[in-house]
C-alpha positions in Angstrom: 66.5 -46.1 143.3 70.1 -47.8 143.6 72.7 -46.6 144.8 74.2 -43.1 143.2 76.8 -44.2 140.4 80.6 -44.1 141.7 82.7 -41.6 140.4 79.9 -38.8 138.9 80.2 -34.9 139.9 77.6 -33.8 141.6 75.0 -32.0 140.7 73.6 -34.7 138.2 70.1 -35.8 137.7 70.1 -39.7 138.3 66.9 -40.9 136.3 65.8 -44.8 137.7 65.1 -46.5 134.4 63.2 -49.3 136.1 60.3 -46.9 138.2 60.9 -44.7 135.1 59.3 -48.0 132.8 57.3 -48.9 135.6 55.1 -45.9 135.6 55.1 -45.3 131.9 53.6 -48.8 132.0 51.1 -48.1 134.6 49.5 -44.7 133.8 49.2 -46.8 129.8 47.4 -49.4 131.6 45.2 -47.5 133.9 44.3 -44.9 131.2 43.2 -47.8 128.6 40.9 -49.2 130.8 39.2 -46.4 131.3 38.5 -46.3 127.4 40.7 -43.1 126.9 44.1 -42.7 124.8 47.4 -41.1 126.2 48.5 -38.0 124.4 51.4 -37.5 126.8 52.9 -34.3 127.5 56.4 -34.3 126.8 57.6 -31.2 128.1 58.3 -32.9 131.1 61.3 -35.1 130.1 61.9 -33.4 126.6 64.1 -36.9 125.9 63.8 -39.1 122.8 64.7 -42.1 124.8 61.2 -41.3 127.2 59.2 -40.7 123.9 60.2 -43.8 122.4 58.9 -45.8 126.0 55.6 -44.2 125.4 54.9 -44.5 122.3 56.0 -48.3 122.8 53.5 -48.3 125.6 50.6 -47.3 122.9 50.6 -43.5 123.3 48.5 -42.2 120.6 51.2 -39.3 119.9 53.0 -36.6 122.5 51.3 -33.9 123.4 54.1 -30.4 123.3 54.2 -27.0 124.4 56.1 -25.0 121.5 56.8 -25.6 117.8 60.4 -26.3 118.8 59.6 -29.0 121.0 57.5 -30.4 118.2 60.2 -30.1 115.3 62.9 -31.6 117.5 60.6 -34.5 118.4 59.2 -34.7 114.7 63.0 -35.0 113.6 63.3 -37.9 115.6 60.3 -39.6 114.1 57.3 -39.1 116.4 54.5 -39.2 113.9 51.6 -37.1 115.7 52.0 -33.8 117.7 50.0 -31.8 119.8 51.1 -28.3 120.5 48.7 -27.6 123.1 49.4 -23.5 123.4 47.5 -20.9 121.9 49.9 -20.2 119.4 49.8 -16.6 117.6 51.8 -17.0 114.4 54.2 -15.3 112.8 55.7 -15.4 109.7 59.2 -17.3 111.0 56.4 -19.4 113.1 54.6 -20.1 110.2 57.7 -21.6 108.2 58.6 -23.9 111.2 55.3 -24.8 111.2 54.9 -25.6 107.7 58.5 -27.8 108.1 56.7 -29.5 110.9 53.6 -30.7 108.7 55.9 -32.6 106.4 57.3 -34.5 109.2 54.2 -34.8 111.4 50.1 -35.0 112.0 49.7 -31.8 113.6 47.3 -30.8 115.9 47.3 -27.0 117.3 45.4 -25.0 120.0 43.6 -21.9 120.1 41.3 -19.7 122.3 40.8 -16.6 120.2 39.3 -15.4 117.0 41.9 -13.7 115.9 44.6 -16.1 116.5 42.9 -18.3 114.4 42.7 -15.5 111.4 45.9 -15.0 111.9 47.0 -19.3 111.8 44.8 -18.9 108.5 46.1 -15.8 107.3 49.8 -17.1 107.8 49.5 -20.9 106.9 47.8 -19.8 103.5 46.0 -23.2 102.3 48.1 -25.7 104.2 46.0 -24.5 107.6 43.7 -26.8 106.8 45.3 -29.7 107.2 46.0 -28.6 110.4 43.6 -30.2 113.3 42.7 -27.4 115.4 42.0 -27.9 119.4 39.9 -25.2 120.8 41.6 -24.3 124.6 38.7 -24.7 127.4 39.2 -22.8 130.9 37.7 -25.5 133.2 38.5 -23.4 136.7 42.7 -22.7 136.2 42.1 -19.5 134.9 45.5 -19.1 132.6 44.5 -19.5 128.6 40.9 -20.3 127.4 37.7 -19.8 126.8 34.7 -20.7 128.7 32.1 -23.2 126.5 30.1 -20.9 125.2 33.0 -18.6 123.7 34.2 -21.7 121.9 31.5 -22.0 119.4 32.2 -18.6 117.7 36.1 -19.4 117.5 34.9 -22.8 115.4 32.7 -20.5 113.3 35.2 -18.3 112.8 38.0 -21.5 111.9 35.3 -22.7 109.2 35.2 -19.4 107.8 38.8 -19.5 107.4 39.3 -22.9 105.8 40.7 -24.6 109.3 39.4 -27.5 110.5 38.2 -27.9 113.7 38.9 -31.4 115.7 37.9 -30.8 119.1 38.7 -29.3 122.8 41.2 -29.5 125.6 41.8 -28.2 128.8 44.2 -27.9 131.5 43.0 -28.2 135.1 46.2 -26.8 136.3 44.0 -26.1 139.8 44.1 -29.6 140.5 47.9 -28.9 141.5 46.7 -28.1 144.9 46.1 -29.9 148.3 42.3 -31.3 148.3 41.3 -30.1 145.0 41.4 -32.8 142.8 38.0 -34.4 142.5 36.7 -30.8 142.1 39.3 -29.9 139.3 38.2 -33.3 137.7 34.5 -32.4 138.1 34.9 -29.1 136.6 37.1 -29.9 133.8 34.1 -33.0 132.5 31.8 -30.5 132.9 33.3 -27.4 131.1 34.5 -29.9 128.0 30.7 -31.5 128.2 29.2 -28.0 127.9 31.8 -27.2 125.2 31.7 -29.8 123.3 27.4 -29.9 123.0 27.5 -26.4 122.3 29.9 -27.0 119.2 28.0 -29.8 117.9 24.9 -28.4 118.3 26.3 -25.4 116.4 27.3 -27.9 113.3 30.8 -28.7 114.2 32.3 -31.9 114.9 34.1 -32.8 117.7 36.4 -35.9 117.5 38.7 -35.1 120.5 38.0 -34.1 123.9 41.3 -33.4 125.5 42.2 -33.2 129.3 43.9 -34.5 132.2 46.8 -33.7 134.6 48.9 -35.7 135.7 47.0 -35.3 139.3 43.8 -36.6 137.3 44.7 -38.4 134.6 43.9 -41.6 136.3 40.7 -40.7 137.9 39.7 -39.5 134.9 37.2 -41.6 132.4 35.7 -41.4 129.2 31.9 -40.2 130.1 33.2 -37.0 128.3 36.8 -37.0 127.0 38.4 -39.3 124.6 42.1 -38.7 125.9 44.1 -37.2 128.5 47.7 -35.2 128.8 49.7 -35.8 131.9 52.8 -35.5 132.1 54.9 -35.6 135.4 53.9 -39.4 135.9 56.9 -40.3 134.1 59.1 -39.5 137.0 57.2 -38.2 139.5 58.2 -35.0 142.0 57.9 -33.5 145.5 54.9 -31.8 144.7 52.6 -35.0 143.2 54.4 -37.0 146.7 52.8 -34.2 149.3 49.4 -34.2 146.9 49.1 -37.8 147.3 49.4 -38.5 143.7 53.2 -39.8 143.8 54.2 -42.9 145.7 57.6 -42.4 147.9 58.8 -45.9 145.9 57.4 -44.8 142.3 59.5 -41.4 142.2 62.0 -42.1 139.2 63.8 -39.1 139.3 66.4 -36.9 141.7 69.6 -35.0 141.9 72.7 -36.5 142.8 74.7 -33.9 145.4 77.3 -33.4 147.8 77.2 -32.5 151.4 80.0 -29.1 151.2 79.2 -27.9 154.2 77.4 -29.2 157.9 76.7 -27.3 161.0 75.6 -29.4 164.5 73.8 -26.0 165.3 73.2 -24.3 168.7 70.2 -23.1 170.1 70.4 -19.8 168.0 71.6 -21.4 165.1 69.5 -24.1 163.1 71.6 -27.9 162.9 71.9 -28.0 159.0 73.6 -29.1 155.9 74.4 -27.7 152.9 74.6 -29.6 149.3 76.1 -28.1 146.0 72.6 -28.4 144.1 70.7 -25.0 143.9 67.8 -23.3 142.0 70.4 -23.6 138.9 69.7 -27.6 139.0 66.5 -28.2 140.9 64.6 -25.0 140.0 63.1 -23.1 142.5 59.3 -23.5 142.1 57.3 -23.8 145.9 54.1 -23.7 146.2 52.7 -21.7 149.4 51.4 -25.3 150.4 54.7 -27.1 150.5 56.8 -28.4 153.3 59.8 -27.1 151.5 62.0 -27.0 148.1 62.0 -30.5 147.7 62.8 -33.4 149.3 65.8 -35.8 150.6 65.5 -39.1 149.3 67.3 -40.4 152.1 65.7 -38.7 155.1 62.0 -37.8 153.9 62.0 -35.9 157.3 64.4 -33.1 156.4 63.1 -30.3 155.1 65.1 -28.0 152.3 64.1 -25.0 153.6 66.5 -22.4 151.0 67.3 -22.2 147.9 70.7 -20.4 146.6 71.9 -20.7 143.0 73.8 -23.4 143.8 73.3 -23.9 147.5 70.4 -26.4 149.1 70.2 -25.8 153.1 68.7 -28.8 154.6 67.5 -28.9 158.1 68.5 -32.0 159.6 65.9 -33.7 162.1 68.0 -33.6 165.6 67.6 -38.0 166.4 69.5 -38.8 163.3 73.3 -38.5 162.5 74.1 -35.7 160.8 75.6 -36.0 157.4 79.2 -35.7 156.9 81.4 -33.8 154.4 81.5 -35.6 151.2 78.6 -37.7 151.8 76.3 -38.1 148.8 72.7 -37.4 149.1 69.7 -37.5 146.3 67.1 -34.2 146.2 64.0 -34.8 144.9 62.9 -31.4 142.9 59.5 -30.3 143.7 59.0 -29.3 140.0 60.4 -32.0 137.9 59.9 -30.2 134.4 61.8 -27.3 135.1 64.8 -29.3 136.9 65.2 -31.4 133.7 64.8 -27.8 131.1 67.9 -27.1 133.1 70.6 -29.8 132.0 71.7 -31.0 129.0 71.5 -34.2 129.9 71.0 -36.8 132.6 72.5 -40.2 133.8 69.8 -43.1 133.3 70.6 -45.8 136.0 69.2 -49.3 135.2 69.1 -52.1 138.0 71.8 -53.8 137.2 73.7 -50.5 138.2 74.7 -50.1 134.8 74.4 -46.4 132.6 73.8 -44.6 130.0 73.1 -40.8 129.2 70.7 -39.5 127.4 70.4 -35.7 125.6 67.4 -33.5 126.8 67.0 -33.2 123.0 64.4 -30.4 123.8 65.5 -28.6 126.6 65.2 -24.8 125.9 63.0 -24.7 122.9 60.9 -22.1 124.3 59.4 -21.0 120.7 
């Protein structure tokens, strides 16, 4: 990335547009020649101007988390939606959802019986036109059902009038040091198992859904037709220290402002301190990271707190330390939740000039 825009208050998310179209373009590439489409998970950028790039870049639709992600994206024109979340209906649900189907092909997940008597029960004769996606645990452990369960959720959707399109997964326990060719392994193998079982039970199954953005591109299409990442866009601390982030490819940081520096002593640590906290970067750390984020500048300091709007940064001892007023970028470890925090961010091109663009999405939790 350039250099930080001249004049901005700090804390601001500084998005590079040029490694922002760079990776769209190279995750499109890489997943087409592996015979799969992209289905895109947008919850990580939430920003029309993102959508728009990869859909351009022959997504085959965006892949969401709630049903107001999906109606603010269907407003601005995005023709096909996943909402890939178990989703338990309610009446108020229902009548978003029903909005949603005149603006969008909708596809919805489910891992239980009754959430699918209740989709029926509360979508009334327009649930069928709804493509349903049957949630797989392939090793993570959060929402699903294991392959064999999945069968009596699909008989259960025919006897309902819904129509049953396939199965997904999310090998969220490929987010983990050494753990990715296992994750991938697992999650071909539970959607293989799934997906046999259903046909051999007199269902079809069109879609086989998976992919994080860890495997995404080592993933292929001996078993799934499509895959869902999602941080690739813009990259973060986390995918850097997995090895699935280049240093040069990251796209995304937070502008800050060094408020306060301290040469240290031998009882006290040699530090700075920048006005970004958890209230900008979020304060997600894994037990296996070197800290809560990174320093663009210095990829040897280490963020080692977090206040709400306080990052203390431990400054390696052979390099200057930072002055008062000097400008620094942080790179968040978890990118979603730093961009769900702002309204907005400042999109730099190369040229140095910018624009900003709306999180249109940001905070539609239901």
């Amino acid at each position: 990335m350039g250099n930080i825009p001249a004049g901005i208050n700090t804390p601001e998310i500084l998005v590079d547009v040029e490694k922002l179209e760079r990776n769209v373009a190279r995750v499109a590439q890489r997943v087409a020649s592996q015979g799969l489409k992209l289905r895109p998970h947008a919850k990580t950028h939430n920003m029309v101007e993102i959508a728009e790039r990869q859909l351009a870049a022959g997504a085959a639709g965006l892949t969401v988390a709630t049903v107001g992600e999906a109606l603010s994206f269907a407003l601005h024109g995005v023709p096909k939606i996943f909402i890939a979340y178990p989703l338990w209906i309610n009446e108020s649900g229902a009548e978003r959802i029903l909005e949603l189907m005149k603006r969008a092909k909708l596809s919805l997940g489910t891992d239980s019986v009754a959430a699918v008597q209740q989709m029926a029960k509360m979508l009334g004769e327009k649930a069928r036109k709804v493509k349903l996606m049957i949630e797989i645990d392939s090793g993570h452990h959060r929402s699903g059902v294991s392959p064999a369960q999945a069968v009596e959720i699909a008989d259960a959707a025919r006897d309902a009038g819904l129509r049953v399109h396939g199965v997904f997964t999310f090998p969220g326990h490929s987010y983990a040091p050494n753990s990715i060719d296992e994750a991938v392994n697992q999650e071909h193998k539970a959607l293989a198992e799934a997906a046999c079982l259903l046909r051999e039970a007199g269902h079809q199954v069109k879609r086989i859904s998976g992919g994080s953005s860890p495997t995404a591109e080592l993933s292929d299409n001996s078993v799934l037709t499509e895959v869902r990442p999602g941080v690739y866009v813009f990259g973060d601390a986390q995918q850097f220290e997995l090895g699935r982030t280049r240093w040069e490819d990251i796209a995304l940081s937070v502008a800050t402002t060094v408020v306060s520096r301290h040469e240290g002593s031998t009882q006290i640590p040699r530090r700075i301190v920048v006005d970004a906290g958890s209230k900008v970067l979020g304060a997600d750390r894994p037990g296996w990271a070197s800290g809560y984020g990174r320093v663009l500048e210095c990829p040897q300091a280490v963020i080692t707190a977090l206040s709400e709007h306080h990052t203390t940064i431990s400054w390696p001892e052979d390099l200057v330390l930072p002055s008062h007023g000097q400008q620094l970028r942080i790179i968040p470890n978890h990118v979603c939740i730093a961009v769900n925090l702002v309204d907005s961010v400042l999109a730099v091109y190369p040229d140095d000039t910018v624009e900003r663009w709306d999180v249109n999405a940001r905070g539609l939790n239901y």
